[in-house]
N, CA, C and O atoms as CSV, one atom per row, in Angstrom:
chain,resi,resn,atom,element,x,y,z
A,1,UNK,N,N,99.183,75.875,115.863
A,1,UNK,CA,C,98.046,75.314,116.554
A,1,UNK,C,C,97.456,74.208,115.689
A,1,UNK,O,O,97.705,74.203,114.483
A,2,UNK,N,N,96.761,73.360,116.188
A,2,UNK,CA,C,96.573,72.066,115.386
A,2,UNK,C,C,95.142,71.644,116.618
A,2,UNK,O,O,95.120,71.285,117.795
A,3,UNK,N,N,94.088,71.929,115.571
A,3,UNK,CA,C,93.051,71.131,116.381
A,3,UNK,C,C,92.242,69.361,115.208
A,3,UNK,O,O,92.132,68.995,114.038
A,4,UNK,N,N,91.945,68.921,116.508
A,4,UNK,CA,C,91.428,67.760,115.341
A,4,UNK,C,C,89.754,67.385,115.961
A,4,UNK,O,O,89.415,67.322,117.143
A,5,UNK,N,N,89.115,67.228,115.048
A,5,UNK,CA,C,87.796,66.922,115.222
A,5,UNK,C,C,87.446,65.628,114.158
A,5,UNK,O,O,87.470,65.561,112.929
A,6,UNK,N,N,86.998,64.302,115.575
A,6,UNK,CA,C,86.029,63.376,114.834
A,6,UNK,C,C,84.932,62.802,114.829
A,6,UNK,O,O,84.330,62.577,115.879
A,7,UNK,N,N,84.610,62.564,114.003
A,7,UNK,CA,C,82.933,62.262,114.057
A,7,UNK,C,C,82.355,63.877,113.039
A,7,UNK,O,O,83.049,64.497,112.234
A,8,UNK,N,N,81.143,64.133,113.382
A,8,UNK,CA,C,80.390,65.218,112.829
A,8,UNK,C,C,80.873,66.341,113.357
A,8,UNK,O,O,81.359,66.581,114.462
A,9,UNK,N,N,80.641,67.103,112.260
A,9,UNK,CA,C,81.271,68.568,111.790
A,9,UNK,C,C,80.236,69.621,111.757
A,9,UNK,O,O,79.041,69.458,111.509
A,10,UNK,N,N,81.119,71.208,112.167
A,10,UNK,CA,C,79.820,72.227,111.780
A,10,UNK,C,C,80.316,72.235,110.160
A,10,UNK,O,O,81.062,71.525,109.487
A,11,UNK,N,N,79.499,73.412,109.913
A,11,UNK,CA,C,78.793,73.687,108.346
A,11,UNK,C,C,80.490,73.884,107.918
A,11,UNK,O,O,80.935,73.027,107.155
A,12,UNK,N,N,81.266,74.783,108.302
A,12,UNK,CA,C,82.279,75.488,107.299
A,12,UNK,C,C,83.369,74.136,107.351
A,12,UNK,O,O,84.514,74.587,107.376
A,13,UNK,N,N,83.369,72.635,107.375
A,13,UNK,CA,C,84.027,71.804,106.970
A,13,UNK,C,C,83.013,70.935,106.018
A,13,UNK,O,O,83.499,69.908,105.544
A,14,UNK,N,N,81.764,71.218,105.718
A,14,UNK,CA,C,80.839,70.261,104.815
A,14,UNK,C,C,79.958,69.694,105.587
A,14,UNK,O,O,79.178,69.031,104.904
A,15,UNK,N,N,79.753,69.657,106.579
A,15,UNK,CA,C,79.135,68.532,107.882
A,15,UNK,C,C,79.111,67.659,107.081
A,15,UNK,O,O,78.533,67.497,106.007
A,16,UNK,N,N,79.740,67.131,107.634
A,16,UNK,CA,C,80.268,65.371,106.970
A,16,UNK,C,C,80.543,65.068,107.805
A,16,UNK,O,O,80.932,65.728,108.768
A,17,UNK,N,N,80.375,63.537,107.644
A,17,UNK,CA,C,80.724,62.341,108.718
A,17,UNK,C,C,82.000,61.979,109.065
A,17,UNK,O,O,82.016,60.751,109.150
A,18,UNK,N,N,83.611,62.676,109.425
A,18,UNK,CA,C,84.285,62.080,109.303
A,18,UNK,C,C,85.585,62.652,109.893
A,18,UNK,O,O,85.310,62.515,111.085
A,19,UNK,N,N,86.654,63.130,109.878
A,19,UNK,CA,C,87.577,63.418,110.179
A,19,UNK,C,C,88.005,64.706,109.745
A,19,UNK,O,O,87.601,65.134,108.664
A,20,UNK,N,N,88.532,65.162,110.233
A,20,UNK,CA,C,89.189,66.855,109.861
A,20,UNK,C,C,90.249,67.143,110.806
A,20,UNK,O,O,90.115,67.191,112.029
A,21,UNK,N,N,91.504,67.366,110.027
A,21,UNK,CA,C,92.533,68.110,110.940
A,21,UNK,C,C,92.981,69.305,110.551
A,21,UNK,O,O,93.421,69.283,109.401
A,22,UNK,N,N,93.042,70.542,111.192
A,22,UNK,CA,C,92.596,72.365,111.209
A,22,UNK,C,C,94.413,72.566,111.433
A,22,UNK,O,O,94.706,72.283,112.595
A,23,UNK,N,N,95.630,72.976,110.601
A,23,UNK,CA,C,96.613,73.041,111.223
A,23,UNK,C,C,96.715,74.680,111.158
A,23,UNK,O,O,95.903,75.366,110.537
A,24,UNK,N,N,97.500,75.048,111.674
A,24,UNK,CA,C,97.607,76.947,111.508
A,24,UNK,C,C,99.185,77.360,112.133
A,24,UNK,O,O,99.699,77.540,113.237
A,25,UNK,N,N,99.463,77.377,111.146
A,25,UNK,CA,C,101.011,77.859,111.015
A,25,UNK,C,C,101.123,79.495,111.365
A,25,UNK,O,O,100.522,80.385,110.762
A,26,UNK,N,N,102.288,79.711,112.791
A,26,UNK,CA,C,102.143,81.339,112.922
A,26,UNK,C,C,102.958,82.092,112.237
A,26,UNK,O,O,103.749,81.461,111.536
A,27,UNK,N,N,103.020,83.051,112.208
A,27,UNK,CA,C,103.316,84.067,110.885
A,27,UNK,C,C,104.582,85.045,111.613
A,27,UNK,O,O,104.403,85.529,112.731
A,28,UNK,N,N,106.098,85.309,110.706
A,28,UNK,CA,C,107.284,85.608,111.243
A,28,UNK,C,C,106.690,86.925,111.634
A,28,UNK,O,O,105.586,87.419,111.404
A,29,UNK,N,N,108.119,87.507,112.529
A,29,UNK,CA,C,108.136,88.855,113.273
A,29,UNK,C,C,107.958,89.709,112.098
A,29,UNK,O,O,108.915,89.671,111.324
A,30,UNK,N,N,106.885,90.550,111.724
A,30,UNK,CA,C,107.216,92.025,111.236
A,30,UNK,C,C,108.169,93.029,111.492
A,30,UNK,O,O,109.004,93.477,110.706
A,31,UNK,N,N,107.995,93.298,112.505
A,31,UNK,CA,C,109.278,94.234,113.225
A,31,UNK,C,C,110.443,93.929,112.982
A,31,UNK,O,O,111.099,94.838,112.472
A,32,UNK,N,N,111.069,92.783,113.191
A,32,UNK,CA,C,112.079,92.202,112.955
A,32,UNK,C,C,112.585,92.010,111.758
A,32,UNK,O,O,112.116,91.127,111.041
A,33,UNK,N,N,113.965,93.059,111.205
A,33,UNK,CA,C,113.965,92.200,109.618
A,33,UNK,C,C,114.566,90.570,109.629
A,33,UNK,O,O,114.334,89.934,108.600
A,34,UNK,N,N,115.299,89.883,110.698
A,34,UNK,CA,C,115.785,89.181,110.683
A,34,UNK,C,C,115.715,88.097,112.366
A,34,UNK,O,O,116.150,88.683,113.357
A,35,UNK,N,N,115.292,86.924,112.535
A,35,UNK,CA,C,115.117,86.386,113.855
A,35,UNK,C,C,115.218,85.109,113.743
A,35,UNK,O,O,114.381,84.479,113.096
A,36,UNK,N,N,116.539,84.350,114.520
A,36,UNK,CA,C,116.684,83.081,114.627
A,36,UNK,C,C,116.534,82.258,115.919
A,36,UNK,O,O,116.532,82.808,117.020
A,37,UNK,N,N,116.418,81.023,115.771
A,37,UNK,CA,C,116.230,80.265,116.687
A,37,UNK,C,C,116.249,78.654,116.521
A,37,UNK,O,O,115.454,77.955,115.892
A,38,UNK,N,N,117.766,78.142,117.513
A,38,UNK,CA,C,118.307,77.052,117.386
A,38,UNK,C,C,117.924,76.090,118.788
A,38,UNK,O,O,117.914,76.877,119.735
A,39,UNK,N,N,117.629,74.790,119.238
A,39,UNK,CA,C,117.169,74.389,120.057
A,39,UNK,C,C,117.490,72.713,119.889
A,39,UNK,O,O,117.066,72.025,118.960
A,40,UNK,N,N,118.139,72.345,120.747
A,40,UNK,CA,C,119.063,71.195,120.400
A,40,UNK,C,C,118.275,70.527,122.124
A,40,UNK,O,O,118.272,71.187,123.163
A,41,UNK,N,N,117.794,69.363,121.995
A,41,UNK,CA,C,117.216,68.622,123.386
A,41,UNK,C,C,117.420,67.404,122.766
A,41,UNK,O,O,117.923,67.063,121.695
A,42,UNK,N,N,116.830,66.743,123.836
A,42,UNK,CA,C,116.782,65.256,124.001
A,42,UNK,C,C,115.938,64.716,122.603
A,42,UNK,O,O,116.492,63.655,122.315
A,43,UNK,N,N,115.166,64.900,121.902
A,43,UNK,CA,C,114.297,64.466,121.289
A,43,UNK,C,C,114.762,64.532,119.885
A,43,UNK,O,O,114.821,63.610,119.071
A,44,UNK,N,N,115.069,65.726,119.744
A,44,UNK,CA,C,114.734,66.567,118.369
A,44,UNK,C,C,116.644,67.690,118.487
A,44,UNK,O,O,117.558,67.984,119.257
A,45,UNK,N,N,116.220,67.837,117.299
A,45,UNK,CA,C,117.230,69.279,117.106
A,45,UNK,C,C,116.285,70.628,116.045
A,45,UNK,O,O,115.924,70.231,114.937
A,46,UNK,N,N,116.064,71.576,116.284
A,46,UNK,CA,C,115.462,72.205,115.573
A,46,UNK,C,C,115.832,74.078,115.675
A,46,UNK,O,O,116.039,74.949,116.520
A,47,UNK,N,N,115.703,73.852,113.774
A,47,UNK,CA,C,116.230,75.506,113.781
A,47,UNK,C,C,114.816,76.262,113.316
A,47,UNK,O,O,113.796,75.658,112.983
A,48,UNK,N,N,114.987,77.862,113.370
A,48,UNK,CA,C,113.688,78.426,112.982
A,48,UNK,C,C,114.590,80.055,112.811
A,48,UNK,O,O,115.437,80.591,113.526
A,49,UNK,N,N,113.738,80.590,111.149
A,49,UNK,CA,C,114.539,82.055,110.914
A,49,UNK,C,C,112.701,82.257,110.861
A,49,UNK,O,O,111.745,81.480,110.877
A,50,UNK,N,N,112.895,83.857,110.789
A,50,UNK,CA,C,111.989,84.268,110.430
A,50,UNK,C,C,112.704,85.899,110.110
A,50,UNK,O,O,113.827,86.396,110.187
A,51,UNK,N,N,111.384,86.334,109.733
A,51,UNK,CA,C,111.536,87.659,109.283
A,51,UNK,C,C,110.678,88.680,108.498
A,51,UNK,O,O,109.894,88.095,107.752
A,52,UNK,N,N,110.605,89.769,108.451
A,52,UNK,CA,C,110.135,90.788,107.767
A,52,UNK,C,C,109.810,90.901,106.263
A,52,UNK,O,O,110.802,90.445,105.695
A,53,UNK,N,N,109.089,91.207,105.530
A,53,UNK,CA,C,108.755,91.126,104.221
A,53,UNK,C,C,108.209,92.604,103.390
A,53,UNK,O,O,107.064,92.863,103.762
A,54,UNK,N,N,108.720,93.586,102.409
A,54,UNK,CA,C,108.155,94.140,101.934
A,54,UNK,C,C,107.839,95.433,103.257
A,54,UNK,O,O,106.764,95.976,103.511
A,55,UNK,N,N,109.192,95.649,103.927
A,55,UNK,CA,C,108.289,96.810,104.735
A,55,UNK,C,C,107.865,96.959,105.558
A,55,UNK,O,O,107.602,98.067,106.025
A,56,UNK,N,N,107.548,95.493,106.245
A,56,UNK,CA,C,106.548,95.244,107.322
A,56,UNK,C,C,105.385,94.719,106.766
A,56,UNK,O,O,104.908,93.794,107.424
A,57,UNK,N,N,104.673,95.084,105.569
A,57,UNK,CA,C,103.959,94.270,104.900
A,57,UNK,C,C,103.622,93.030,104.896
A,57,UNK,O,O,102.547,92.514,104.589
A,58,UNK,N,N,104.515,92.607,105.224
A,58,UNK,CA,C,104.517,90.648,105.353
A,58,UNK,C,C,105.338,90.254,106.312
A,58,UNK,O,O,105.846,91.017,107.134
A,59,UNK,N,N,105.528,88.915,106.252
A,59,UNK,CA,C,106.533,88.127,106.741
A,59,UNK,C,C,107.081,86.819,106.631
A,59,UNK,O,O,106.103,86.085,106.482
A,60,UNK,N,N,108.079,86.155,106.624
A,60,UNK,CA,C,108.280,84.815,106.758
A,60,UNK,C,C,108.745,84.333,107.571
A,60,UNK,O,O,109.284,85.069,108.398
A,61,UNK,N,N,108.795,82.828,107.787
A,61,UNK,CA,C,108.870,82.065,108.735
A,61,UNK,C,C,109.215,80.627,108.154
A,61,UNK,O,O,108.314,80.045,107.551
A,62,UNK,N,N,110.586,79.942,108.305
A,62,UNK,CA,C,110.970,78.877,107.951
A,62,UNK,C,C,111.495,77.894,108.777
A,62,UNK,O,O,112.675,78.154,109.013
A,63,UNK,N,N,110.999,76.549,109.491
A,63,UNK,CA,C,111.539,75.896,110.033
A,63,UNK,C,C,111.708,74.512,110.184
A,63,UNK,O,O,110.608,73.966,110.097
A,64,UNK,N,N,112.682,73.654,110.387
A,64,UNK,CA,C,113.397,72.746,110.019
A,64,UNK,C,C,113.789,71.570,111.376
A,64,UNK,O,O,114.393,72.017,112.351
A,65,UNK,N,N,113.523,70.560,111.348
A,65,UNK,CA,C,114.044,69.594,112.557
A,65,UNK,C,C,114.246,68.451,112.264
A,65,UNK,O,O,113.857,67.903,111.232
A,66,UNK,N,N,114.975,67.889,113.275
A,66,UNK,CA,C,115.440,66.347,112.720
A,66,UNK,C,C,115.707,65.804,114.192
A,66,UNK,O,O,116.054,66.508,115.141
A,67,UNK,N,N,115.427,64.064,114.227
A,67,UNK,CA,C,115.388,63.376,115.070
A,67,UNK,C,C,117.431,63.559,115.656
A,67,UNK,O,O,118.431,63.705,114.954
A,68,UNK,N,N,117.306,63.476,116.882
A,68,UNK,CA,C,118.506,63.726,117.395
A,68,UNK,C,C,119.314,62.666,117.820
A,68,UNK,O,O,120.345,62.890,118.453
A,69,UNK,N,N,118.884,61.330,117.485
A,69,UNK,CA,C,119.517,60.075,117.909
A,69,UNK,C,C,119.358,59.424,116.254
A,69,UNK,O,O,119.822,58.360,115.845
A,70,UNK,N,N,118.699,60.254,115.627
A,70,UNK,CA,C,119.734,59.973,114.649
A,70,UNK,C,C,121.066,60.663,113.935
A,70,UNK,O,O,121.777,60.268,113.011
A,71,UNK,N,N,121.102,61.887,114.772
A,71,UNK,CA,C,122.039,62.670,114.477
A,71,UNK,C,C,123.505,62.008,115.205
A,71,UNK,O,O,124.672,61.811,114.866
A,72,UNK,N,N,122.910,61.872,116.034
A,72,UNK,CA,C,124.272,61.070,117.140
A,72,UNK,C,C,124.229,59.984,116.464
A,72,UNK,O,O,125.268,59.945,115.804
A,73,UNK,N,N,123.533,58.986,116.243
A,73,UNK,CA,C,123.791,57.779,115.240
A,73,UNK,C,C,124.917,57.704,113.952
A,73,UNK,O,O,125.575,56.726,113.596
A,74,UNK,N,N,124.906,58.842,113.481
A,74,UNK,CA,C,125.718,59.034,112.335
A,74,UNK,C,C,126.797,59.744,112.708
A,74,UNK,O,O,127.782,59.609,111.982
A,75,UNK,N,N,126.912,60.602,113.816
A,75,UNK,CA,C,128.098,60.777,114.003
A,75,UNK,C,C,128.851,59.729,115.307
A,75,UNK,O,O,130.048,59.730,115.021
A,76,UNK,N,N,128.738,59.250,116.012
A,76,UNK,CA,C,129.413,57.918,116.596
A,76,UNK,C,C,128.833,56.697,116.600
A,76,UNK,O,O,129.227,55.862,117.414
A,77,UNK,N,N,127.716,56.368,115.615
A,77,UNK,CA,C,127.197,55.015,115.601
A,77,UNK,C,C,126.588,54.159,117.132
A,77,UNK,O,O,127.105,53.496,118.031
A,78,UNK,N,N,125.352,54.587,116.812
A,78,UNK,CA,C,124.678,53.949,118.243
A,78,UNK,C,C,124.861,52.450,118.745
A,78,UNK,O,O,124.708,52.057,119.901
A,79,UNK,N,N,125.292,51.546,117.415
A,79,UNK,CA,C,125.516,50.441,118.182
A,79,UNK,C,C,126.519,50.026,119.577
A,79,UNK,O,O,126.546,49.057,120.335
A,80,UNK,N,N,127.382,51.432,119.454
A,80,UNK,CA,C,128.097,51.397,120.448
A,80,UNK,C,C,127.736,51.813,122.078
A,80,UNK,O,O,128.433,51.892,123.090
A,81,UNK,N,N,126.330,52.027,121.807
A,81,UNK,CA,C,125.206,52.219,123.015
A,81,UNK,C,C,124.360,51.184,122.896
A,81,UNK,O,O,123.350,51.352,123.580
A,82,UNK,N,N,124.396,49.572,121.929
A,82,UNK,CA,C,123.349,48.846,121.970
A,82,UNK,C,C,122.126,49.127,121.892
A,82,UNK,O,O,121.269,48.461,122.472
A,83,UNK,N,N,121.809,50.381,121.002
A,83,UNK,CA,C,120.109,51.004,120.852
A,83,UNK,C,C,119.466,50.259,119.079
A,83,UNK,O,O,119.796,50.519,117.922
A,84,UNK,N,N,118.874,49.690,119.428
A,84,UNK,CA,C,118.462,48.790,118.206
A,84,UNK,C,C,117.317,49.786,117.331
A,84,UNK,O,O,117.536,50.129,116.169
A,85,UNK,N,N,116.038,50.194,118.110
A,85,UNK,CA,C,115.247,51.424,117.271
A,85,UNK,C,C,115.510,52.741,117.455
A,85,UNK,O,O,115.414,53.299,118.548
A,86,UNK,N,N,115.865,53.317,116.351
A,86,UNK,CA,C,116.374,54.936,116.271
A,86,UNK,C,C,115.511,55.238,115.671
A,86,UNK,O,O,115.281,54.565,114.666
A,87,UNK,N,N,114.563,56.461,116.012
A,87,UNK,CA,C,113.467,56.938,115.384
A,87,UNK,C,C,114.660,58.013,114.545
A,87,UNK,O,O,115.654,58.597,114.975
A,88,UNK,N,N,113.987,57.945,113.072
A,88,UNK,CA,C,114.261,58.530,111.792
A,88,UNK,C,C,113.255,59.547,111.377
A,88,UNK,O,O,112.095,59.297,111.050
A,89,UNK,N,N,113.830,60.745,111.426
A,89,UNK,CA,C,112.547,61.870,110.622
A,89,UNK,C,C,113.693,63.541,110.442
A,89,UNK,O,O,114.707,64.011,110.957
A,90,UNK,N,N,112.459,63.979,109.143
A,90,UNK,CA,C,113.224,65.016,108.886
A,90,UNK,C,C,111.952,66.020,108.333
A,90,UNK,O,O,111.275,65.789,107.331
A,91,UNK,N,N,111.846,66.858,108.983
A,91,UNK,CA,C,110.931,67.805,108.537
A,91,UNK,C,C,110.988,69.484,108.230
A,91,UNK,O,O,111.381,70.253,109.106
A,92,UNK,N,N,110.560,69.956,106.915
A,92,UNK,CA,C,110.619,71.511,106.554
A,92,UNK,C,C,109.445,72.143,106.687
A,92,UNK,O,O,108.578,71.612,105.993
A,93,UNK,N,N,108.954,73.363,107.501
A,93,UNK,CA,C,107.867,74.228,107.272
A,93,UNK,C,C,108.226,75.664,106.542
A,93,UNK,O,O,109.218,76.293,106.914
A,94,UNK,N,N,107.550,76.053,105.704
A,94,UNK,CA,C,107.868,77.635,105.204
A,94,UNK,C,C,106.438,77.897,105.345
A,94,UNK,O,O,105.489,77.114,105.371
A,95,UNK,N,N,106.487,79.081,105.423
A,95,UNK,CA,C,105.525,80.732,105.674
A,95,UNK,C,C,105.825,81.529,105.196
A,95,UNK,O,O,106.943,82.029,105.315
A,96,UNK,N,N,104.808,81.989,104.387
A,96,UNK,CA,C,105.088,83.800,103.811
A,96,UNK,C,C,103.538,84.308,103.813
A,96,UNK,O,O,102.506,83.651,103.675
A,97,UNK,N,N,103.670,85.260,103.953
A,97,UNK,CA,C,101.776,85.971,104.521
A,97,UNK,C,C,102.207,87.807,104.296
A,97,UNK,O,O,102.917,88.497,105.027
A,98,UNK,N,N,101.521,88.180,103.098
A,98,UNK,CA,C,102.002,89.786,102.830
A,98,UNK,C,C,100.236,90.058,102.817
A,98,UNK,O,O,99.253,89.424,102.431
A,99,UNK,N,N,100.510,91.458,103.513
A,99,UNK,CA,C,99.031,92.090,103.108
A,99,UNK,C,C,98.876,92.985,101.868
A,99,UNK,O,O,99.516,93.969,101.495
A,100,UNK,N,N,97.909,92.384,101.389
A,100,UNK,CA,C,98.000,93.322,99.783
A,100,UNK,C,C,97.532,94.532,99.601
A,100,UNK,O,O,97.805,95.370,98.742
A,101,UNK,N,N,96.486,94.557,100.872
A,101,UNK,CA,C,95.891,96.226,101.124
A,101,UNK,C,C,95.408,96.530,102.107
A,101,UNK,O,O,96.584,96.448,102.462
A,102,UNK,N,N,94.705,96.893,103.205
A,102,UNK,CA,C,94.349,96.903,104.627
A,102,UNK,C,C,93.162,96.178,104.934
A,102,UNK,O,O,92.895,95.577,105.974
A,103,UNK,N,N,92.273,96.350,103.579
A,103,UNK,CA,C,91.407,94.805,103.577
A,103,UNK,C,C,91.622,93.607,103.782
A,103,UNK,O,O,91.041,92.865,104.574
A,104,UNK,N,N,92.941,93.243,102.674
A,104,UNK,CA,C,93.320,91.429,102.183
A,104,UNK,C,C,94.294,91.235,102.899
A,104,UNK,O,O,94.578,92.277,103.490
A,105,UNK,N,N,95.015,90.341,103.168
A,105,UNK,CA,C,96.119,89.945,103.872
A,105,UNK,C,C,95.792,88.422,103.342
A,105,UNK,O,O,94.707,87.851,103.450
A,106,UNK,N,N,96.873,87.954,102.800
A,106,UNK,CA,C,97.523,86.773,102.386
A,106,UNK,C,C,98.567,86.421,102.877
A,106,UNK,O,O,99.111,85.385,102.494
């Protein structure tokens, strides 16, 4: 989830004049010791594991994507489709979140 707020702020960002972006990364299956997920479209290509930590105690969550015309770019060279801008990107997220006692959770 990703919220963005601009202009003025409540208290728990400083109330300040200015910009703030809130991102919140969700947290892997407990239950699950092990859970993947591959997803190949028009845009993007993107993988995602997650999994169990300590028991159920925790969990992680790791995931990974990359622009998909540049993937096809490098493997048959787009000039042979006459596409002059190929958007370029490559991005990693990791997660790990264990509870340390029934109070804390990190």
């Amino acid at each position: 989830m990703c919220t963005f707020s601009a202009g003025g702020f409540p208290a728990q960002y400083g109330d300040k004049i200015s910009s703030v972006m809130d991102i919140t990364v969700r947290e892997g299956d407990r239950k699950k010791g092990f859970a993947s997920n591959t997803v190949l479209n028009m845009d993007r290509n993107r993988y995602i594991d997650g999994g169990r930590l300590a028991d159920g105690k925790g969990s992680w969550i790791f995931s990974a994507r990359q622009s998909l015309l540049e993937f096809v770019d490098k493997l048959i060279g787009m000039s042979a489709l006459s596409l002059t801008a190929i958007p370029k990107y490559l991005g990693c997220t990791n997660k790990s979140s264990v509870m340390m006692s029934l109070q804390h959770k990190n």
